[in-house]
Every structure is written in C-alpha cells, then in structure tokens.
BAMAR-329359 format. One record per residue: residue number from 1; x, y, z of N, C-alpha, C, O in turn. Coordinates in Angstrom, 1 decimal. Example, Ala and Ser with C-alpha at 12.3 -4.5 7.8 and 13.67 -1.06 7.14 Angstrom:
<fibas>
[fiba 1,[13.2,-5.7,7.8],[12.3,-4.5,7.8],[13.2,-3.3,7.8],[14.2,-3.3,8.5]]
[fiba 2,[12.8,-2.2,7.1],[13.7,-1.1,7.1],[12.9,0.0,7.9],[13.4,1.1,8.0]]
</fibas>
This chain:
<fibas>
[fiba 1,[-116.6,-91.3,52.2],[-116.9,-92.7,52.4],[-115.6,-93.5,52.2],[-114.9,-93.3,51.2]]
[fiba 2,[-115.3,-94.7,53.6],[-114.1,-94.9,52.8],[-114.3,-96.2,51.6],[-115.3,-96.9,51.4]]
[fiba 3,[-113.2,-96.1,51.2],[-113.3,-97.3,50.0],[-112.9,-98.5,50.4],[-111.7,-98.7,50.2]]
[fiba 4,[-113.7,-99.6,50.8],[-113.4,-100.8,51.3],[-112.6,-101.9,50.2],[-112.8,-102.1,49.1]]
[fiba 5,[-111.5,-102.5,51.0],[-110.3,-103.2,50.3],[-110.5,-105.0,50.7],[-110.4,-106.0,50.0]]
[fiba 6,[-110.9,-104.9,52.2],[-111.7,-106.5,52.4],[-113.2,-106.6,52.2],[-114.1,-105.8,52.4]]
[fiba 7,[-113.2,-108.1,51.9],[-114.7,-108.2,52.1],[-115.1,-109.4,53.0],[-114.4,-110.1,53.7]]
[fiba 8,[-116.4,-109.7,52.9],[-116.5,-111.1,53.8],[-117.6,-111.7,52.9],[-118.6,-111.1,52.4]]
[fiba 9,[-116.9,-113.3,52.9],[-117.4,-114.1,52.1],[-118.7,-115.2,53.1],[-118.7,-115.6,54.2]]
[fiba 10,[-119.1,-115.2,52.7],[-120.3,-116.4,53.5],[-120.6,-117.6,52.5],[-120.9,-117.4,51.3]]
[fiba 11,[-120.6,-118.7,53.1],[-120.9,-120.3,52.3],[-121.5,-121.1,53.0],[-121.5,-121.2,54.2]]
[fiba 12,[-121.9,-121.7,52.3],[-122.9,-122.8,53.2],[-122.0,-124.3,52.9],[-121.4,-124.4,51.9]]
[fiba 13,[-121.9,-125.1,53.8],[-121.2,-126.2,53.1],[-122.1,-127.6,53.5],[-122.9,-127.8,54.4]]
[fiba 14,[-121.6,-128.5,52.4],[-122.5,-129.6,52.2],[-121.7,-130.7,52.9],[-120.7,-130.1,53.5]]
[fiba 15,[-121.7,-132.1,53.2],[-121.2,-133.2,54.2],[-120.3,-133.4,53.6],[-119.3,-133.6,54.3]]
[fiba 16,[-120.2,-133.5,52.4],[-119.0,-133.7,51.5],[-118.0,-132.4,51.1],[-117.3,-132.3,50.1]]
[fiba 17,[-118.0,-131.6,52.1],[-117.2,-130.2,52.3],[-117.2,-129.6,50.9],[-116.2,-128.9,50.6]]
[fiba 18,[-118.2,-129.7,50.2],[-118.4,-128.5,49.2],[-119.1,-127.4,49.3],[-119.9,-127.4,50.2]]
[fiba 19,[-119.1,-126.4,48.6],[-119.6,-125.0,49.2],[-120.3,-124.6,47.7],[-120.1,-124.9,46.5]]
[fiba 20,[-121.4,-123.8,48.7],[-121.7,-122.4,47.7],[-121.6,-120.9,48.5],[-121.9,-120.6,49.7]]
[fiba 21,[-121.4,-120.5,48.0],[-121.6,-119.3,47.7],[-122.7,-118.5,48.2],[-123.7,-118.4,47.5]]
[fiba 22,[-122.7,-117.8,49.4],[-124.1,-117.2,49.5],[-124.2,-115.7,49.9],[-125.3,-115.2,50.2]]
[fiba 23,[-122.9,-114.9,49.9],[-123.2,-113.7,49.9],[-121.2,-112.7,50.2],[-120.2,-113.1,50.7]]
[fiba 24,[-121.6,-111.6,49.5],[-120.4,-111.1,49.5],[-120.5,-109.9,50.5],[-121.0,-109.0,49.8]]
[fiba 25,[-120.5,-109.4,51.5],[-120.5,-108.2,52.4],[-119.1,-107.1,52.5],[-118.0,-107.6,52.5]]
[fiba 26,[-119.2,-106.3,52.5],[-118.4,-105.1,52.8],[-118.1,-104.6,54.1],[-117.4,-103.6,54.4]]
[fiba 27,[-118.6,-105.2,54.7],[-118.3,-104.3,56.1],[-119.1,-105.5,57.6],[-120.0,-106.3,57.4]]
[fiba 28,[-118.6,-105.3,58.7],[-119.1,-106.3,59.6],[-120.6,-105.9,59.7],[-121.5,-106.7,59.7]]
[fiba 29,[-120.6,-104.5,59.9],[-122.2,-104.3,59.9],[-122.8,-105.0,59.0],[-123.9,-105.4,59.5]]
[fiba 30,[-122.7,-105.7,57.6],[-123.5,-105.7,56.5],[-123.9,-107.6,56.8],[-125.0,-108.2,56.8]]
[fiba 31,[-122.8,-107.9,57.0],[-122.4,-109.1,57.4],[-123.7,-109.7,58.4],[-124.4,-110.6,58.0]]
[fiba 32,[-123.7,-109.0,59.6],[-124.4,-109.4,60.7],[-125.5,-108.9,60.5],[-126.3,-109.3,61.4]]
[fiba 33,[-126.2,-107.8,59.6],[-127.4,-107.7,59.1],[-127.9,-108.3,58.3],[-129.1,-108.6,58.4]]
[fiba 34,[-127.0,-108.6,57.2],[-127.9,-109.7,56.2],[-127.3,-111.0,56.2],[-127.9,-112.1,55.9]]
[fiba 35,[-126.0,-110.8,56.5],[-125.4,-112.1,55.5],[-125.5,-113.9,56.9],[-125.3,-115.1,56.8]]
[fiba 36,[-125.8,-113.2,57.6],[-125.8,-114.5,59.0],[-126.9,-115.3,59.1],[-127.5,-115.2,60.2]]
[fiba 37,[-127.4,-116.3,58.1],[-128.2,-117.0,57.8],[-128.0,-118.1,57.1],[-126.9,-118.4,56.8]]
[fiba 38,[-129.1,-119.1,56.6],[-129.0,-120.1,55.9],[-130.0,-119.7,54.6],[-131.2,-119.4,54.8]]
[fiba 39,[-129.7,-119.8,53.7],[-130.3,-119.3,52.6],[-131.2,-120.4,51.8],[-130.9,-121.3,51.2]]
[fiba 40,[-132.1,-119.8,52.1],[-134.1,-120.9,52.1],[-133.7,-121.7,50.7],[-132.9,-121.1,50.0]]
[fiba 41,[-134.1,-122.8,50.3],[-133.9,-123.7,49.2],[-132.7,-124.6,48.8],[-132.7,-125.6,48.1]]
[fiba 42,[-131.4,-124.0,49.6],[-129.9,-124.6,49.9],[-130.0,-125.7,50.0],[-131.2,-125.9,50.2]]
[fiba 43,[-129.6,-126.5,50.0],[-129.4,-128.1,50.7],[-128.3,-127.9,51.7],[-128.4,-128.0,52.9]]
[fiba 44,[-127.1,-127.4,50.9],[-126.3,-127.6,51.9],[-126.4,-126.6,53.1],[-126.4,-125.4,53.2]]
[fiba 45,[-126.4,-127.6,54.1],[-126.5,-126.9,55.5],[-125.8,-127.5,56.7],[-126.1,-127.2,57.9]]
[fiba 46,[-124.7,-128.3,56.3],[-123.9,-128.9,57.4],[-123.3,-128.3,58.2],[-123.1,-128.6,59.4]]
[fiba 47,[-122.7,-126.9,57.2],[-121.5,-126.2,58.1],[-121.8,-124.7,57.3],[-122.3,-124.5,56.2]]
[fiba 48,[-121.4,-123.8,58.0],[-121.2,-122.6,57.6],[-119.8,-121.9,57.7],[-119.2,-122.0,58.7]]
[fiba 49,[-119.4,-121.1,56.5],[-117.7,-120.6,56.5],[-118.0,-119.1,56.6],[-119.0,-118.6,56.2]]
[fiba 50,[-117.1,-118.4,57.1],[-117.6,-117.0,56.3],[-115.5,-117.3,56.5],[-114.8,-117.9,57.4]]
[fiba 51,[-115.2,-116.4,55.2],[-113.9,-115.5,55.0],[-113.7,-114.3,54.7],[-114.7,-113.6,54.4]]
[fiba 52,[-112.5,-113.6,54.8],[-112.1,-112.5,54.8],[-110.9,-112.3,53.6],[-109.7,-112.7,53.8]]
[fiba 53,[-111.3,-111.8,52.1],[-110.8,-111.6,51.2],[-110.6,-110.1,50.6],[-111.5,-109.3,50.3]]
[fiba 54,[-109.3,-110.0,50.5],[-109.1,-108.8,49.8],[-109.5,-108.2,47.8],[-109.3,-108.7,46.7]]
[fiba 55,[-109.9,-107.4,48.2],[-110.4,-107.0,46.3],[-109.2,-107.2,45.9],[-108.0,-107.1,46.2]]
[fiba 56,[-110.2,-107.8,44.7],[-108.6,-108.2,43.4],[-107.8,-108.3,43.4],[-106.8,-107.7,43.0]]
[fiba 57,[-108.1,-109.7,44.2],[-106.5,-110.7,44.5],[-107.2,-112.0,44.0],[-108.4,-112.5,43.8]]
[fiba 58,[-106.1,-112.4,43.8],[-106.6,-114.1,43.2],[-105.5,-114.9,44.7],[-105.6,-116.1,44.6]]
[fiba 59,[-104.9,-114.5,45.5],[-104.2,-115.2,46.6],[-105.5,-115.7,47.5],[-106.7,-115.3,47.4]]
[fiba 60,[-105.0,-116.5,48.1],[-105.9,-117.2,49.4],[-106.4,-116.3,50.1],[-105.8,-115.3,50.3]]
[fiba 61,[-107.3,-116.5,50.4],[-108.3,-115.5,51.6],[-107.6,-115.1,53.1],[-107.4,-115.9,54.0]]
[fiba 62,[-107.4,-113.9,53.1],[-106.8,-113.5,54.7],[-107.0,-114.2,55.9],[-106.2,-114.6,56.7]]
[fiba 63,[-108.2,-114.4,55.9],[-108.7,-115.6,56.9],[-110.0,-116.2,56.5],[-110.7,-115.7,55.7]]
[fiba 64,[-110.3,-117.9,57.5],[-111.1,-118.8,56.9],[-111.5,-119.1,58.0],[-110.6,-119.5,58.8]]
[fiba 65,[-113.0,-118.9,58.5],[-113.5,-119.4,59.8],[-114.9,-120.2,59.4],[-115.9,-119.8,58.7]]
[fiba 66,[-114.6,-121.4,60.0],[-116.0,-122.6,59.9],[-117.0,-122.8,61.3],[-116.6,-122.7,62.5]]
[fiba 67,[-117.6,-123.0,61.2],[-118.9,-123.6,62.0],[-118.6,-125.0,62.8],[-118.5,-125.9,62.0]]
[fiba 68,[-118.4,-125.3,63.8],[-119.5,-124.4,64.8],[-118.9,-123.5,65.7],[-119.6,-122.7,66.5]]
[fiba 69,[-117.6,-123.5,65.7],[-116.7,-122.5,66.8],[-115.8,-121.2,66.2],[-115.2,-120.2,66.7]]
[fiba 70,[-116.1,-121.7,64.7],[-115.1,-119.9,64.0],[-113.7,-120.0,65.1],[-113.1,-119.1,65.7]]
[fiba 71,[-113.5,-121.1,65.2],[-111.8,-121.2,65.9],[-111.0,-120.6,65.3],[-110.7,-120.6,64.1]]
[fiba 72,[-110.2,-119.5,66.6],[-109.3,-118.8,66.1],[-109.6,-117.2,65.7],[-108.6,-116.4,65.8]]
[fiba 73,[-111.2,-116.8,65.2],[-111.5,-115.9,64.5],[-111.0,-114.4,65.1],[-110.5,-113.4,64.6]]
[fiba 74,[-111.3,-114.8,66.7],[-111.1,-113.3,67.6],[-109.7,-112.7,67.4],[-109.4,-111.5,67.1]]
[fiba 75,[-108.9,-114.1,67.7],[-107.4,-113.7,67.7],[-106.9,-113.2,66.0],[-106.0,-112.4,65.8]]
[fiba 76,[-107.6,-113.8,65.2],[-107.1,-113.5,63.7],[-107.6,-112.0,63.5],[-106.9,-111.3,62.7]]
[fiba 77,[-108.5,-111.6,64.0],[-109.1,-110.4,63.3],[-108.4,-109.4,64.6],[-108.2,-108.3,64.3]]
[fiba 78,[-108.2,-109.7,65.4],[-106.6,-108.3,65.9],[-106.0,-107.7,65.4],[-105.8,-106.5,65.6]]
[fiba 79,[-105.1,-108.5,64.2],[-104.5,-107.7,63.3],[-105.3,-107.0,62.5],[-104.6,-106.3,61.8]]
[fiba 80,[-106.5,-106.9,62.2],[-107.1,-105.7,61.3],[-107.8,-104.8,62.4],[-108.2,-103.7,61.9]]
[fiba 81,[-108.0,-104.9,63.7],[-107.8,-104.1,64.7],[-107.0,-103.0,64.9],[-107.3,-101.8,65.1]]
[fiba 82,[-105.2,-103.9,64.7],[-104.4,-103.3,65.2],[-104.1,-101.6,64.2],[-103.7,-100.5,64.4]]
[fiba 83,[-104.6,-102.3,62.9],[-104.7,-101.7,61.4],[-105.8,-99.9,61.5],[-105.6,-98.8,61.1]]
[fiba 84,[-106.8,-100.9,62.2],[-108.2,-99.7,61.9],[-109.0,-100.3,61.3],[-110.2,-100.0,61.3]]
[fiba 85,[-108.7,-100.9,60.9],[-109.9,-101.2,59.5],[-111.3,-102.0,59.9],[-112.4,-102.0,59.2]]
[fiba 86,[-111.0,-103.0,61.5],[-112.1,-102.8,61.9],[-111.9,-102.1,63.3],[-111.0,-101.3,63.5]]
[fiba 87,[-113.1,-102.8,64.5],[-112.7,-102.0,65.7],[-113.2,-103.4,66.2],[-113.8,-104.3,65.6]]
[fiba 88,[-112.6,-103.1,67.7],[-112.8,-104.8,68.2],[-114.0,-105.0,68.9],[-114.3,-106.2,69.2]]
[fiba 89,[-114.9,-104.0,69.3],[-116.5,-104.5,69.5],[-117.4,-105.1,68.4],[-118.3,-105.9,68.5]]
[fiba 90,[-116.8,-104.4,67.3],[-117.7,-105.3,66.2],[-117.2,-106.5,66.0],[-118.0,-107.5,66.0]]
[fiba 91,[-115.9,-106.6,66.0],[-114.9,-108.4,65.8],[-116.0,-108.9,66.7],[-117.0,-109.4,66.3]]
[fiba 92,[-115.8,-108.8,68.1],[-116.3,-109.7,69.0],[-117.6,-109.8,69.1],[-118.0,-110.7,69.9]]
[fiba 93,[-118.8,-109.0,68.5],[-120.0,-109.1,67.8],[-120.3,-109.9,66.9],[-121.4,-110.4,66.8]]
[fiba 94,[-119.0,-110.1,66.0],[-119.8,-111.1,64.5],[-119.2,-112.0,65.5],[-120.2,-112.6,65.7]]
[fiba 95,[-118.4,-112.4,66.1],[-117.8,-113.9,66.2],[-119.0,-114.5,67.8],[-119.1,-115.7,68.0]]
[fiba 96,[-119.7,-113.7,68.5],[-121.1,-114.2,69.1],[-122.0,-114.2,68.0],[-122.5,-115.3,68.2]]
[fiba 97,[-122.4,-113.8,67.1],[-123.4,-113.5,66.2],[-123.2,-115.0,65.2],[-124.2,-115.1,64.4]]
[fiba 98,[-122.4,-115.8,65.2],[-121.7,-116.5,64.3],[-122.3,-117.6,65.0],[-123.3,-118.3,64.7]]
[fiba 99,[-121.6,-117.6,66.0],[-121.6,-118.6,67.2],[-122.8,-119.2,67.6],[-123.2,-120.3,67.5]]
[fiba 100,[-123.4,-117.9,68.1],[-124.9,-118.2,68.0],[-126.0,-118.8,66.9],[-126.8,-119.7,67.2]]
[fiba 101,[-125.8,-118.4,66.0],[-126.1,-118.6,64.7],[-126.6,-119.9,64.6],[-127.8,-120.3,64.8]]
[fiba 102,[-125.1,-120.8,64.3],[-125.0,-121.9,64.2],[-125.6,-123.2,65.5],[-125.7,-124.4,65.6]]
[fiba 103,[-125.7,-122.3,66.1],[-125.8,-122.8,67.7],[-127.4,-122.9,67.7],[-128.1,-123.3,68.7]]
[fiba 104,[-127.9,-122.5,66.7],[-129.6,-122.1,67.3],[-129.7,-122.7,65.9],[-130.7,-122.2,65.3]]
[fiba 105,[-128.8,-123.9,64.9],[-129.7,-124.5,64.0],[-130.5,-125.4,64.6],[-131.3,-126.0,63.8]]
</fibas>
C-alpha cells in the first residue's frame, strides 16, 4: 500500500469567508465518495473549498480551489499528474464532481 504524503482538505464557508472544517481525505477516490457534500447542521453553506495539503507541513496548502468554478484546479493538478501521484481521469472526475456539486445546491 502506498503511503500517502498529500491530502485533501474540504470546508464549508460562511458569507463572511470563514470556514470549517469538514473532512480530511487521502486519496481522490475518498474525496468523491464521501467528502463531496454539505454537512447536515452546518450553517455555513455559501461556498465550498476543498485543498491539497502535504503531511506535516505547517507551509501553505499546495493548492486552494473554491466554489462555484474550482478555477484553475485542472491545470494545478497536472503537476501531480506529471509526478504519478495522481492520474488525470480522476483529476478531471473530482473537478466535474465539484462542479456539479455546487451547481445542484
């Protein structure tokens, strides 16, 4: 099994661009199985983030994609393409999966 080094972060954000926290995933599969929702009792539901953070780093997140268009996300996640670490059918899966998402609040 390999040992996963990024993860993906998911947040709900409130009008006043504050966030919580709603789920930490390992892998795109995990992501687009569980983590692609709005989490029942939340308030905040304005906007949705998901990021791409490396284990045990305290630096800025690899990448930051928001609701409603995740601008930018396809082209940003090439370089972990070009890497291996993902593959680009799944990229282009979570970023419809995202899209849609938000698109069918």
């Amino acid at each position: 099994m390999k040992f996963r080094k990024l993860y993906w972060v998911t947040e709900q954000i409130d009008k006043d661009g504050s966030s919580s926290v709603m789920g930490v995933y390992t892998s795109i599969f995990d992501i687009r199985a569980k983590g692609i929702k709005w989490l029942e009792g939340e308030p905040k539901t304005s906007g949705f983030r998901v990021s791409l953070v490396k284990l045990d780093s305290a630096g800025e997140p690899l990448g930051r994609w928001v609701s409603p268009d995740f601008d930018g996300m396809e082209n940003d996640l090439n370089q972990f393409v070009a890497t291996g670490e993902f593959d680009e059918p799944s990229c282009l899966q979570l970023v419809s999966d995202l899209r849609n998402f938000v698109g069918n609040k």
